[in-house]
KEPAFI-881352 format. One record per residue: x, z negated, y negated of N, C-alpha, C, O in turn. Coordinates in steps of 0.1 Angstrom, whole numbers, plus 5000, padded with zeros to 4 digits. Layout:
REM KEPAFI-881352
XZYXZYXZYXZY
...
//
This chain:
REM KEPAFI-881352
493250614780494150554790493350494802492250444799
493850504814493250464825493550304827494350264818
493350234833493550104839493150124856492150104861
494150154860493850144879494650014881495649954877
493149994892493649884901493649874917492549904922
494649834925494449824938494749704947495649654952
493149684947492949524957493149514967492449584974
494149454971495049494985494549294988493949214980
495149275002495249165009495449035003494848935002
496449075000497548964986497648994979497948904972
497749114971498349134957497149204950496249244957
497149214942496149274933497149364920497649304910
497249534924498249574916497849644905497149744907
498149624894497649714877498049834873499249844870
497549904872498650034864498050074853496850094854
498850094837497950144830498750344825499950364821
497750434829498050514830497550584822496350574818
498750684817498150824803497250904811496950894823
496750994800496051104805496451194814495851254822
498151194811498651314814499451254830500351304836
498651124831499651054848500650984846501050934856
501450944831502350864830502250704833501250664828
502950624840502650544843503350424830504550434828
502650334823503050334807503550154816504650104814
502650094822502949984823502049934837501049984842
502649824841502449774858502549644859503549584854
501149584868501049474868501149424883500949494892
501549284886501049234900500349114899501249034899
499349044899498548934905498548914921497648974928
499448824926499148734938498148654940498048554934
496948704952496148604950495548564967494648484966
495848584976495548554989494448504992493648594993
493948394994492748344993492148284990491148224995
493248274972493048134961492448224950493048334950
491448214940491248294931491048254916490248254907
492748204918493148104904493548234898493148274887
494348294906494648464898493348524885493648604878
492248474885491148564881491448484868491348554858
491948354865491948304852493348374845493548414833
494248374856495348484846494648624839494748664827
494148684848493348844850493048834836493448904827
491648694835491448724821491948704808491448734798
493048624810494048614799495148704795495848674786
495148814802495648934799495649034785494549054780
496349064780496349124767496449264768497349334769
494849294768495149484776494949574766493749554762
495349644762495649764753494149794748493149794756
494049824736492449864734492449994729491850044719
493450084740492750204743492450214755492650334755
492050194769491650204775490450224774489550144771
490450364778489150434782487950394791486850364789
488950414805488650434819489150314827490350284828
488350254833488850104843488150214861487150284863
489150184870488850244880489450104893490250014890
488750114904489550004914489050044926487850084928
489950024936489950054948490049894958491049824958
489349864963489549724969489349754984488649844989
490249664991489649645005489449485009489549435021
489149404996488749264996487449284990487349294978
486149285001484749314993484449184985484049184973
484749034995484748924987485248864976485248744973
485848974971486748984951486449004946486248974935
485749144956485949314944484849284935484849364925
483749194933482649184922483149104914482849134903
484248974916484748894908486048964899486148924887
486749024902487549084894486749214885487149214873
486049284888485249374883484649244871485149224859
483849194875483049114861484149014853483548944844
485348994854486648964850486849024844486648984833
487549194843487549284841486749344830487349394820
485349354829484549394821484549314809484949354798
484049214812484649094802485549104791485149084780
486849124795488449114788488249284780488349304768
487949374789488349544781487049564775487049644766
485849524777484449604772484349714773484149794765
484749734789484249864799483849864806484049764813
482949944812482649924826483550014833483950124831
483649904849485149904854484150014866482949994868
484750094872484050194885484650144899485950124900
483850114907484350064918484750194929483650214935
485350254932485750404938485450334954485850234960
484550464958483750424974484350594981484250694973
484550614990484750755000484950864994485950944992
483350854988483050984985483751054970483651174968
484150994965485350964953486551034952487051074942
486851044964487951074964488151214970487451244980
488851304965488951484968489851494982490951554984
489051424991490051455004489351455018488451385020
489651525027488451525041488851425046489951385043
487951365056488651275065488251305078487151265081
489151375086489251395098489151345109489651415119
488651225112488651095121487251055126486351085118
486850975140485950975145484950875136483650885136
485550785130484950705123485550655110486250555108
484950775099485650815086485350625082486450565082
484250555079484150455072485050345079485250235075
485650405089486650205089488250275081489050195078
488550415079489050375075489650305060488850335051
490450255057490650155041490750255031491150375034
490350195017490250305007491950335002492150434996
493150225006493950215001494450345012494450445005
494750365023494950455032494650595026495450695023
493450575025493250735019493750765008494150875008
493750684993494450694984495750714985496250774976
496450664995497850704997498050844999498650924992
497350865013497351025017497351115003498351174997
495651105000495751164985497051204977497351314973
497751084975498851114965499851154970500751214963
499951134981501251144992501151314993502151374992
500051374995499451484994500051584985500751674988
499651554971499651604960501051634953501651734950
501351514953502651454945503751494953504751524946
504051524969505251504972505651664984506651724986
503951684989504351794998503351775011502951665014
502951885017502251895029502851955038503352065036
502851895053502051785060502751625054503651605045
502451575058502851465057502951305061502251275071
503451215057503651055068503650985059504750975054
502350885054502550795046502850645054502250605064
503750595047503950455056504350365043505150365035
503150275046502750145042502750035046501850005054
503949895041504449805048503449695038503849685027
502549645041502249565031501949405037502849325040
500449345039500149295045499949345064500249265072
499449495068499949565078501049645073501649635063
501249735086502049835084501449935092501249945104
501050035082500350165088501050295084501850315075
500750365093501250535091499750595086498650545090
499750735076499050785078499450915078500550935074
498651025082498551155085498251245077497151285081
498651325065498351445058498451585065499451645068
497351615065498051765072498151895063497751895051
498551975068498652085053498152155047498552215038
496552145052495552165047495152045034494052045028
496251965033495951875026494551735030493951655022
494351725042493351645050493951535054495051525059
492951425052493651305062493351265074492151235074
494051255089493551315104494351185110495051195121
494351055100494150975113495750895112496450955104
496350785116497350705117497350615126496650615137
498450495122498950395134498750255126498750255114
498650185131498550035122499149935133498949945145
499949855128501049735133501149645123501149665110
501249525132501349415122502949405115504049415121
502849375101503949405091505449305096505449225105
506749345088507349205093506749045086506748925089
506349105076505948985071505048875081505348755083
503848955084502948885085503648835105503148745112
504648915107504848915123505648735119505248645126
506448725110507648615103506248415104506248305109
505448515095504648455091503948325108504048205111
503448455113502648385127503848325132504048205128
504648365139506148315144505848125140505348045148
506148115127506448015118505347915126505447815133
503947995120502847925124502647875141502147775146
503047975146503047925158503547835167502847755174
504747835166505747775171506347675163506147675151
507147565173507547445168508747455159508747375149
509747535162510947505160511247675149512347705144
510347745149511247865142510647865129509447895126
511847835117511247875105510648015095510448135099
510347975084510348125076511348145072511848045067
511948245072513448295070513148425059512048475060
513948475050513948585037514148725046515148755051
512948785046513048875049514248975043513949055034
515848975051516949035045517549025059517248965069
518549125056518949225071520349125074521249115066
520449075085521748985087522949095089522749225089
524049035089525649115092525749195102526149305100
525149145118525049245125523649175136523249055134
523149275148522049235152522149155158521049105160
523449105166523548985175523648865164524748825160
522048775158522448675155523348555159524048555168
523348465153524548355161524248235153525048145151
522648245149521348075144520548165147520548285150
519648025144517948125145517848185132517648305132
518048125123518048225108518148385113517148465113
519648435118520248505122519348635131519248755129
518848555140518048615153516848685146516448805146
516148555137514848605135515048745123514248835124
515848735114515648835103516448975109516249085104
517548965122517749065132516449155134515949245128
515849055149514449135147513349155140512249195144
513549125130512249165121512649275106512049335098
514149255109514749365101514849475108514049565108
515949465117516449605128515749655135515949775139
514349555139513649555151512149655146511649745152
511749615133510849695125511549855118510849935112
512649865121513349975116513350055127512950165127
513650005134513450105150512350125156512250225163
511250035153510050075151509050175147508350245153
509150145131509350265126509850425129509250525130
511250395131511950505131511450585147511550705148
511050525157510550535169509250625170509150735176
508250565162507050625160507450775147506450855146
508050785144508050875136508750995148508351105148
509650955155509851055164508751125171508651255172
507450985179506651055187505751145177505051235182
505851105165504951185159505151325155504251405152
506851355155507251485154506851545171506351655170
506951505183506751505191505151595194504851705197
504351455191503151505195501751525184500551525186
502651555170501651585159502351735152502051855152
503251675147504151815139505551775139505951655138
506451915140507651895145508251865128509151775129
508051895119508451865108507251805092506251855088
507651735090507051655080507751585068508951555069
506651545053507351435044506951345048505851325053
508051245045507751095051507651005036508750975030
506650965031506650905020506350735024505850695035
506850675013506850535020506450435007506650444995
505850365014504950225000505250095004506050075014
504649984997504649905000505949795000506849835007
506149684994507049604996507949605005509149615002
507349595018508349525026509449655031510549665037
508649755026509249885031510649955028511250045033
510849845014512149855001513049815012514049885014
512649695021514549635027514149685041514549625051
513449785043513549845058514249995058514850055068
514050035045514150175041516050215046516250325051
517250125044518350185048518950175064520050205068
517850145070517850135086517050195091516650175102
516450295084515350395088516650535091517750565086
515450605105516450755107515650865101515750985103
514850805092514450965088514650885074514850765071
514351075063514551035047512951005044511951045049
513050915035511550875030511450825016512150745010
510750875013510550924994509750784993508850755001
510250694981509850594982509450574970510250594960
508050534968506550524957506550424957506250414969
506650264950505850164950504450164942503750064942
504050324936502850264930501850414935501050474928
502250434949501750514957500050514954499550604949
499450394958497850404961497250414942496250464938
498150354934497950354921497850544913497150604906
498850554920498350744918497650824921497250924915
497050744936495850814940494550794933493750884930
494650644929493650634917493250734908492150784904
494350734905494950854887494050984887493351024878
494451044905494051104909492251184913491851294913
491751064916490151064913489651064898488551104895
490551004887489851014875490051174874489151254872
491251214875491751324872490951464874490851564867
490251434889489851494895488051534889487251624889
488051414885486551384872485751314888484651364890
485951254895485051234909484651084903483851014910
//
């Protein structure tokens, strides 16, 4: 059995996966930039068949502390997955900026669902990525998420709260509650739905549109295109490097 994990911004997500890609059980640890989470981590009750521990991070300042957390609890050694890992080209002027979670998505987005392709990931950002049908990844868009857009708002300003990210009755609010979850619901939907145009536009006139990420669940029925929705998108991609034997 596998144990993939993907060290994202805030969440730290678990999968424990069969040989054959079943996904048996799923974890989430919240941990931002408190790392009280590492004392849950190791109080965890993890199956003692796990073979294989794999992790993809794009928090370098964790990724050694969950890894020796990790080793600890299963008495494995856990593989930290770096570029070259992964069975996929990268097409871009400067392959190392981009995130390992990005390409793991492509990867699976790739495999799993159809080529060319559009992964969109609402998480801490909100990024597009590019599969093409050669199965390669050639590049995307990155915008700040609704969350984190809600978030600054808050912080910035005197008077505007955090409000649940949830879609009001119609877009003309009528409070601030009202206004703000308008645009950051409708306004991120058209967003979205916007850039996916120019991309049939000025990349390929037809594509799968695969979609991850939290925030992406209450954007997804205000979207104008169909989008196949993975919440354990970059966790497959994982699956996928063991699978791959890389």
């Amino acid at each position: 059995m596998l144990l993939a994990l993907d060290l994202g911004n805030t969440v730290l997500k678990v999968g424990l996966v069969s040989k054959e890609g079943r996904f048996l059980r799923e974890m989430r640890f919240g941990h931002s930039e408190n790392v009280s989470f590492l004392k849950a981590l190791q109080q965890t009750k993890w199956p003692g068949n796990v073979t294989e521990a794999r992790i993809a991070s794009v928090v370098p300042a964790l990724t050694g502390k969950v890894v020796r957390v990790l080793e600890g609890s299963i008495g494995i050694q856990v593989k930290v997955l770096a570029r070259e890992d992964l069975p996929i080209k990268v097409q871009v002027r400067r392959p190392k900026e981009v995130g390992m979670d990005r390409l793991l998505n492509a990867l699976a987005a790739g495999r799993f669902y159809g080529k060319p392709a559009v992964v969109i990931d609402c998480g801490t950002a909100l990024t597009f990525d590019l599969v093409t049908r050669a199965g390669n990844y050639t590049g995307g868009i990155i915008a700040p998420s609704p969350e984190i857009s809600r978030d600054y708002l808050a912080e910035k300003t005197a008077l505007l709260p955090i409000v649940k990210l949830q879609p009001p009755k119609s877009v003309v609010g009528k409070n601030t509650d009202e206004c703000l979850r308008s645009g950051l619901v409708f306004g991120f939907a058209d967003l979205i739905s916007g850039l996916l145009t120019r991309l049939k536009k000025e990349w390929q006139p037809e594509f799968t549109v695969v979609g991850t990420g939290g925030g992406l669940a209450i954007l997804l029925p205000y979207l104008s295109e169909k989008v196949i929705f993975d919440p354990n998108l970059t966790l497959k991609g994982i699956y996928l490097t063991a699978a791959h034997g890389a």
